[in-house]
C-alpha positions in Angstrom: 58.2 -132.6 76.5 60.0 -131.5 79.5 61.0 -127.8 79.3 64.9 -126.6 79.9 64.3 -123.1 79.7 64.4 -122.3 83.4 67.3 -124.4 83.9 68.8 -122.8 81.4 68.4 -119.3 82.5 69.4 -119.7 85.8 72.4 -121.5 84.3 73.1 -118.3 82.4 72.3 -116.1 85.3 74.4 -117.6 87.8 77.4 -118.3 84.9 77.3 -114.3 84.4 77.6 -113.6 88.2 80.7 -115.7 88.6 82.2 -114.1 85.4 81.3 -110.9 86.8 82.6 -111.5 90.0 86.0 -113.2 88.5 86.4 -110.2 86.4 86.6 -107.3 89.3 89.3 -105.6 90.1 91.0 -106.1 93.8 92.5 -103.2 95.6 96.6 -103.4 95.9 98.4 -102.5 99.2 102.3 -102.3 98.8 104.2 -100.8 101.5 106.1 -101.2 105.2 105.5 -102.3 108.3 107.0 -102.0 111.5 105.7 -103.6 114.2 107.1 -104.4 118.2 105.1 -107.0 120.4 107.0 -105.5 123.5 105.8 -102.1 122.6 102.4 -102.7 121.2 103.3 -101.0 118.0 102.3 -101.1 114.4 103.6 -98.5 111.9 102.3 -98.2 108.2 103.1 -96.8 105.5 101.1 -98.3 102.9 99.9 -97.6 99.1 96.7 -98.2 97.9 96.1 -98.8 94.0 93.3 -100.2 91.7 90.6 -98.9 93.3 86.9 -99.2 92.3 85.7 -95.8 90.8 83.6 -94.6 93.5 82.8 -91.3 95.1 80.2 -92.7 97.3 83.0 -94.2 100.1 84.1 -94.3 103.1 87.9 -95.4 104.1 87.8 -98.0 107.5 91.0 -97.9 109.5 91.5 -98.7 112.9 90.0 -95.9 116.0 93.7 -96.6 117.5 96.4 -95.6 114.4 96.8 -92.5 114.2 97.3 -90.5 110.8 100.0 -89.0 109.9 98.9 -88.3 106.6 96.7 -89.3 103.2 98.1 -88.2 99.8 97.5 -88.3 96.1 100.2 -89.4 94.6 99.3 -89.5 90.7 98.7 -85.5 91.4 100.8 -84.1 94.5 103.3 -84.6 97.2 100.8 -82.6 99.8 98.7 -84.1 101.8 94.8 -84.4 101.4 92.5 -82.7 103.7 89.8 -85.6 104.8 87.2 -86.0 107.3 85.1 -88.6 109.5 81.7 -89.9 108.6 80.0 -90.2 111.7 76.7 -91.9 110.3 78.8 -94.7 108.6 76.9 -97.9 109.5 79.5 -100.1 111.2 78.4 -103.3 113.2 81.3 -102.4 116.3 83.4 -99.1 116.9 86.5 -100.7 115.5 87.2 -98.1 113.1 86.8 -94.8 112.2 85.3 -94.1 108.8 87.7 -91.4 106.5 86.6 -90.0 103.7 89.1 -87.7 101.1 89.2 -84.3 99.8 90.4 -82.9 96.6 91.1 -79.7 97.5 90.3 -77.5 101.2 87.4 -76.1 100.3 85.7 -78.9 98.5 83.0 -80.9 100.3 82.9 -83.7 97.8 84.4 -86.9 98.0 87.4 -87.8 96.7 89.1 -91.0 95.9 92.9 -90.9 93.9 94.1 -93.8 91.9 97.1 -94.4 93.5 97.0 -93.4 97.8 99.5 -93.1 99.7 98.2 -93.5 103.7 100.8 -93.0 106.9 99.9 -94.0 110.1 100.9 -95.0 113.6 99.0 -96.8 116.4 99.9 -98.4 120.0 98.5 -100.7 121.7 98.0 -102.1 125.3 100.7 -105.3 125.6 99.1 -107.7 128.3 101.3 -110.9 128.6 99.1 -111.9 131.7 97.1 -111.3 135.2 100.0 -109.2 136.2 99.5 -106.6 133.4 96.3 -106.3 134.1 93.5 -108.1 131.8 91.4 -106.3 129.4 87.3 -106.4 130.1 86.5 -108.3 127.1 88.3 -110.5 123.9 86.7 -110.2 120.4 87.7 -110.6 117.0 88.2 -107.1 115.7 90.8 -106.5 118.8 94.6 -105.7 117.8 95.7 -107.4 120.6 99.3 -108.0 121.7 99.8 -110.9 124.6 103.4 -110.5 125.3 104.6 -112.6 122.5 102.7 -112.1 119.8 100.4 -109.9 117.9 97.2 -110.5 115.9 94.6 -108.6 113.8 92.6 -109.4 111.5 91.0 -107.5 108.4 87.0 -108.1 108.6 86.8 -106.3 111.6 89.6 -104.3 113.1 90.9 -103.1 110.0 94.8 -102.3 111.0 95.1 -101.4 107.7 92.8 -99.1 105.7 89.7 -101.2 104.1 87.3 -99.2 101.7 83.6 -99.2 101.5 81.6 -98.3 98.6 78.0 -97.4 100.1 76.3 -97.5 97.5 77.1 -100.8 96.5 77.5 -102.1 100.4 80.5 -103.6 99.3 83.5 -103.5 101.8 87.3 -104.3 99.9 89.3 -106.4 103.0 90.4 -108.7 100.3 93.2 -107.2 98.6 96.6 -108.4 96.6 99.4 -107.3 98.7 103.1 -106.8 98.9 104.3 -106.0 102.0 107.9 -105.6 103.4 107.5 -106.5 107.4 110.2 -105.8 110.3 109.7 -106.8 114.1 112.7 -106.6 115.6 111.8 -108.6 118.6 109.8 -111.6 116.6 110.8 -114.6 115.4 108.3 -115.6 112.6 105.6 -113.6 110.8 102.7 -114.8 109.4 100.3 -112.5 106.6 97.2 -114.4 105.5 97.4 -115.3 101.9 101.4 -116.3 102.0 103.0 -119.0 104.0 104.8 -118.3 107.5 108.9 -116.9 107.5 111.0 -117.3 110.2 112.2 -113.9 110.0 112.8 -110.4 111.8 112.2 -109.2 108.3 110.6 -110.2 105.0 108.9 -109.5 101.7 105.2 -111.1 101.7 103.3 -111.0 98.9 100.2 -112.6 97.2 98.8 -112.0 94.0 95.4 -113.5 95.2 93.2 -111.3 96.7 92.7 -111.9 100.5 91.9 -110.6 104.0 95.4 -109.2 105.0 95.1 -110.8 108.7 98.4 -110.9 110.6 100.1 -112.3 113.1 103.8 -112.0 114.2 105.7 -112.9 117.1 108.2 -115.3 118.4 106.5 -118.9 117.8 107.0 -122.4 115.8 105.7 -123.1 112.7 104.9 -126.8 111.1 103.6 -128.1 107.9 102.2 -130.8 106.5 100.9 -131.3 103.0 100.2 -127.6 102.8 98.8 -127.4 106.0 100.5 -125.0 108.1 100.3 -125.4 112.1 101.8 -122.0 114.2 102.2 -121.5 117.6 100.2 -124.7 118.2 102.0 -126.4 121.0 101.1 -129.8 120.1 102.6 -133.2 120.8 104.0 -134.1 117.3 101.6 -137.6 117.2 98.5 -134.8 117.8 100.0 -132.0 115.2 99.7 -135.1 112.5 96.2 -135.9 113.9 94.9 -132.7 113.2 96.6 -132.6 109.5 94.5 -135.7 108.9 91.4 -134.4 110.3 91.8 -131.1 108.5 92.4 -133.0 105.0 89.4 -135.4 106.0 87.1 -131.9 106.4 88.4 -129.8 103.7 87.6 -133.3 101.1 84.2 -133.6 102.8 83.2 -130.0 101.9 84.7 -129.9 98.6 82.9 -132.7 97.5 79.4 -131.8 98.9 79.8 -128.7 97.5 81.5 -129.6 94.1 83.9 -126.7 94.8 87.0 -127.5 96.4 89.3 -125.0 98.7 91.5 -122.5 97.6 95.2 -121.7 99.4 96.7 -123.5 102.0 94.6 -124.0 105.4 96.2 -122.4 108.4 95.5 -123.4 112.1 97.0 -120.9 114.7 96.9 -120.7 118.5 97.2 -117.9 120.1 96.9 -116.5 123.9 93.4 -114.3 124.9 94.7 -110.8 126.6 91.2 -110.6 128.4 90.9 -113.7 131.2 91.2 -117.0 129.5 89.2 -118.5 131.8 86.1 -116.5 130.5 87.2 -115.7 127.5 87.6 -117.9 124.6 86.9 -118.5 120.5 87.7 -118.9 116.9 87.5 -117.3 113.9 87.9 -117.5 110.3 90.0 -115.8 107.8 90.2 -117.3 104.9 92.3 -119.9 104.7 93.2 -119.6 108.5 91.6 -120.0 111.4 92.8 -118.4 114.6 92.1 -119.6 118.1 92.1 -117.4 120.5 92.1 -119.8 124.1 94.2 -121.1 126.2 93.6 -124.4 128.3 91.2 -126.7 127.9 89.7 -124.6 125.0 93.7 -124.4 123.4 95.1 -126.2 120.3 97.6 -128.1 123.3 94.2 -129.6 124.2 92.4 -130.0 121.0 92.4 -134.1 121.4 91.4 -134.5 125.0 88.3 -136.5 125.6 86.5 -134.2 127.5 86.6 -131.8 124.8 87.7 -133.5 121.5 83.9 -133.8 120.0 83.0 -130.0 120.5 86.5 -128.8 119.4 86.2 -130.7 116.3 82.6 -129.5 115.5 84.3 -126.2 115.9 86.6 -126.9 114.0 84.0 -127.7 111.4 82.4 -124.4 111.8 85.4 -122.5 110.7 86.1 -124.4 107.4 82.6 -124.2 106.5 82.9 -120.6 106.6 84.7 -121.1 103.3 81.4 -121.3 101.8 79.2 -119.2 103.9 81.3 -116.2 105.1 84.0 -116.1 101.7 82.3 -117.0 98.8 79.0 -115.8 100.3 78.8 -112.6 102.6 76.4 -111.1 104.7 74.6 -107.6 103.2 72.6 -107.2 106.7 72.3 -108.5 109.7 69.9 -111.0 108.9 72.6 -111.8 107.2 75.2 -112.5 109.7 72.8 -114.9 111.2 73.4 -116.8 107.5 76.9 -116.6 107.5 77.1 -117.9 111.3 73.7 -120.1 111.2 74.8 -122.0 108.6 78.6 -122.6 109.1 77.0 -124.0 112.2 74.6 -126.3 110.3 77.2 -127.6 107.8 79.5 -128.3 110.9 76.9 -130.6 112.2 76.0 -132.3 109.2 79.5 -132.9 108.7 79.8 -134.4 112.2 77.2 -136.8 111.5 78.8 -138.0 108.5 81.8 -138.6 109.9 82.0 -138.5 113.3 78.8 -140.7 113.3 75.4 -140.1 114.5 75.8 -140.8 118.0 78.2 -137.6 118.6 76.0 -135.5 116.4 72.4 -136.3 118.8 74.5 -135.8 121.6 76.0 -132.4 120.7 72.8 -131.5 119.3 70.5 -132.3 122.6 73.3 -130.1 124.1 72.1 -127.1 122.0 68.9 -127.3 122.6 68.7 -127.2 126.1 70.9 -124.0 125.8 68.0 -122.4 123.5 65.7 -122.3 126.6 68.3 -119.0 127.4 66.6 -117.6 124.4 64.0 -115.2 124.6 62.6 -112.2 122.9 63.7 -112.9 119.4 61.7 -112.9 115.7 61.3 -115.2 113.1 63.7 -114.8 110.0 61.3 -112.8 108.3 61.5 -109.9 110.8 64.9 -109.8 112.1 66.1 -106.0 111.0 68.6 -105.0 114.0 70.7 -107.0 116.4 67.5 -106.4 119.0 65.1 -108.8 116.8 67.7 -111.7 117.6 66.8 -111.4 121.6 70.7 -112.8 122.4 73.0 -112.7 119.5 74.8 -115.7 119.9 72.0 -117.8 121.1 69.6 -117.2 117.6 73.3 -116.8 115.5 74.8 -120.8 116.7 72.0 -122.4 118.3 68.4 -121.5 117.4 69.3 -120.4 113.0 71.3 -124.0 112.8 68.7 -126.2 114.9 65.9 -125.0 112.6 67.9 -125.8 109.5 68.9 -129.2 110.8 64.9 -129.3 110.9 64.3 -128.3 107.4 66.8 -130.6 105.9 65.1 -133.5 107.7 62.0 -132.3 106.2 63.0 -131.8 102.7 65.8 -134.7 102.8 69.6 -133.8 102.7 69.5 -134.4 99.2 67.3 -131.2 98.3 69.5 -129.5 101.4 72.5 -129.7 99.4 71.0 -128.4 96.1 69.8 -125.5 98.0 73.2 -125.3 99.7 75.0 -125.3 96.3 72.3 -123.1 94.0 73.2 -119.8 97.3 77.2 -120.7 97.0 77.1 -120.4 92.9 76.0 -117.0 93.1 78.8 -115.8 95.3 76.7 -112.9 96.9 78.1 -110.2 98.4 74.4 -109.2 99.7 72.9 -112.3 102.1 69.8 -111.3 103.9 66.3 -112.8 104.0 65.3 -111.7 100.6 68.9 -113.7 99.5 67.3 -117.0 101.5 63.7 -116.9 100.1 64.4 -117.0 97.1 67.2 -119.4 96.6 64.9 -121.8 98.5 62.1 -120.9 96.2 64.3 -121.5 92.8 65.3 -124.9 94.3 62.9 -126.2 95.8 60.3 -126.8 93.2 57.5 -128.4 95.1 55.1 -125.3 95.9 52.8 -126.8 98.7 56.7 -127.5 100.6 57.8 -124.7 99.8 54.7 -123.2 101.8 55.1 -125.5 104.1 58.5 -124.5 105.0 58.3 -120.7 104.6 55.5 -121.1 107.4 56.4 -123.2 109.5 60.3 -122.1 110.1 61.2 -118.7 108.3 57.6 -116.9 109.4 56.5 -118.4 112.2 57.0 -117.2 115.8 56.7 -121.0 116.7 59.3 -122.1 114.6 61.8 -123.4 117.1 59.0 -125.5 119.0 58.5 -126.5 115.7 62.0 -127.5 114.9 62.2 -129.0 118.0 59.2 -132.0 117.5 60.5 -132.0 113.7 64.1 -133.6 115.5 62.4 -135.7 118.1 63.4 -133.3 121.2 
């Protein structure tokens, strides 16, 4: 007789992490903003409630606002006395890590129920060459182009993000209602709610999410819940991309048996380092920002020189949906998860749709850019950022090739039941361990699952490997 216990305890297992995940509380952020895009200002004066009950913390906030004050206000109208941890383990210097005080003389760490925090930053505007261009572009940059102004949550944290240490659990995603005013903008956009054309407005969402923003003087469009801003598309191209979005988001949602949640957002928006060296997307769930001008630009998106890549791209950042929201990293192995296998998905999805032709040519593509790799370590050792060699090299070309590798090995039908047993936990903690042993639990054949572990997650031959395994 064939035995359901196992099934049925990791049924039960994985049904109490989702309940246990459903059933957390999310931090609240109600307050003002005021922000200028001439200027290069953003003032705050925000409330935080329904915090976790931690004293093992540390507050994120932005290295350029400037406090004005933290305060207690279930207990006092004074403010708190707080300090900086220096040892908090941040990937980038973004921030700077506060952490609370209930009284002066008290050294322990405090965390009220109901914070008040005031702030001010300013920030360099560079609308182009003449201003000036700044050395480098990145994701966790509060950068204001002239027009416009973005940040995101993940990583710059223009608003305060806690950290529970002990639990390595950062709170970007939070419900918020938030009364905005830029005099000198035309439409502003938080991620969560749709885009107003505005000066001023009340945004709110009662789901948590990252509170990315971005504000300026730009067009908005929309299309079966599928917002465009600042795209400056032909109108025949805007309605191209709402069909190959919708054709994307249905491909994942099936594969994964989970469908999307809130409505996908595409912006474009201008570099303020030199767009001809500088240019990339990223994820906020549900909007991705692009962050190019040019050939690399939304404007551009269908051009035949550049239409395959951009749409693989465009791949990658709804398949971070999966891998990146419902799944984060806990290390940096980790990030080479969350990154690796956004990249994979994107690829598989190419093939599927785009047909196969596309995907061998992209993919010989990326593997002659791996011979710039050297100096890494196999997934079983990578501790640092050192073991990868070249970040984005092991990250979006040598993590995805070797999964393309495995899934050819194992067939894409054992692929996506490994794909779909690491999304139903929802960790908040991916690194290796996280890997091993979803692939273990799923894949049930032992003398594979040796096979596998050796040849791609311990072995220091593993791209050669994954290299004859795809015929290259």
């Amino acid at each position: 007789m064939l035995s359901i216990k196992p099934v049925i305890t990791l049924i039960t297992t994985i049904s109490t992490l989702l309940t246990a995940k459903a059933q957390e509380a999310s931090p609240i952020i109600k307050g003002n903003v005021d922000i200028s895009v001439k200027k290069g200002t953003v003032s705050c004066d925000l409330v935080l409630s329904n915090l976790p009950q931690t004293k093992d913390y540390v507050i994120r906030l932005n290295s350029g606002m400037n406090i004005h004050y933290f305060k207690d206000l279930n207990r006092s109208i004074n403010a708190l006395y707080y300090d900086i941890d220096t040892r908090d383990s941040i990937q980038t210097d973004e921030t700077k890590a506060y952490y609370l005080h209930e009284t002066r003389n008290s050294s322990a760490r405090y965390l009220p129920g109901k914070l008040e925090v005031k702030y001010l930053g300013m920030y360099p505007v560079i609308a182009d060459s003449t201003s000036g261009y700044m050395g480098g572009e990145w994701r966790g940059n509060i950068a204001f182009n002239g027009y416009s102004v973005r940040a995101d949550g993940l990583q710059s944290n223009w608003y305060p993000v806690l950290y529970d240490i002990g639990k390595r659990k950062r709170y970007e995603n939070v419900k918020y209602d938030l009364t905005i005013t830029c005099d000198d903008c035309t439409a502003l956009f938080v991620n969560g709610s749709v885009p107003v054309k505005a000066k001023s407005a009340n945004l709110v969402s009662d789901v948590p999410h990252e509170m990315s923003i971005f504000c300026g003087r730009f067009e908005t469009t929309e299309s079966g819940g599928i917002w465009l801003l600042n795209s400056g598309m032909k109108k025949e191209y805007q309605q191209k991309l709402f069909e190959i979005a919708n054709t994307y988001q249905a491909y994942y949602s099936k594969k994964f048996e989970l469908p999307f949640k809130g409505n996908l957002t595409f912006l474009q928006t201008t570099p303020v380092a030199n767009p001809n060296e500088w240019a990339f997307a990223f994820y906020s769930n549900p909007t991705t920002f692009n962050v190019a001008s040019g050939q690399y630009g939304l404007p551009s998106f269908f051009d035949s020189a550049n239409s395959e890549k951009n749409k693989q791209t465009m791949a990658h950042e709804l398949a971070h949906y999966y891998f990146g929201t419902l799944l984060k990293p806990g290390d940096e192995f980790g990030m080479s998860m969350e990154e690796g296998f956004a990249e994979y998905l994107s690829y598989n999805l190419t093939r599927n749709i785009d047909g196969d032709a596309t995907y061998q040519k992209l993919l010989k593509s990326k593997i002659e850019r791996l011979g710039k790799l050297h100096n890494y370590k196999p997934f079983s050792l990578v501790k640092t950022e050192a073991d990868y060699g070249n970040r984005e090299y092991y990250l979006y070309y040598y993590t995805p090739v070797l999964l393309l590798a495995i899934q050819k090995e194992i067939g894409e039908q054992s692929m996506w039941k490994w794909l779909k047993a690491m999304v139903a936990t929802r960790s908040e903690n991916m690194d290796y361990r996280f890997l091993l042993d979803t692939f273990n639990r799923t894949i049930t054949d032992p003398v594979l699952r040796e096979k596998i572990t050796n040849k791609y997650f311990v072995s220091e031959n593993a791209l050669q490997n994954a290299k004859d395994e795809l015929g290259e």
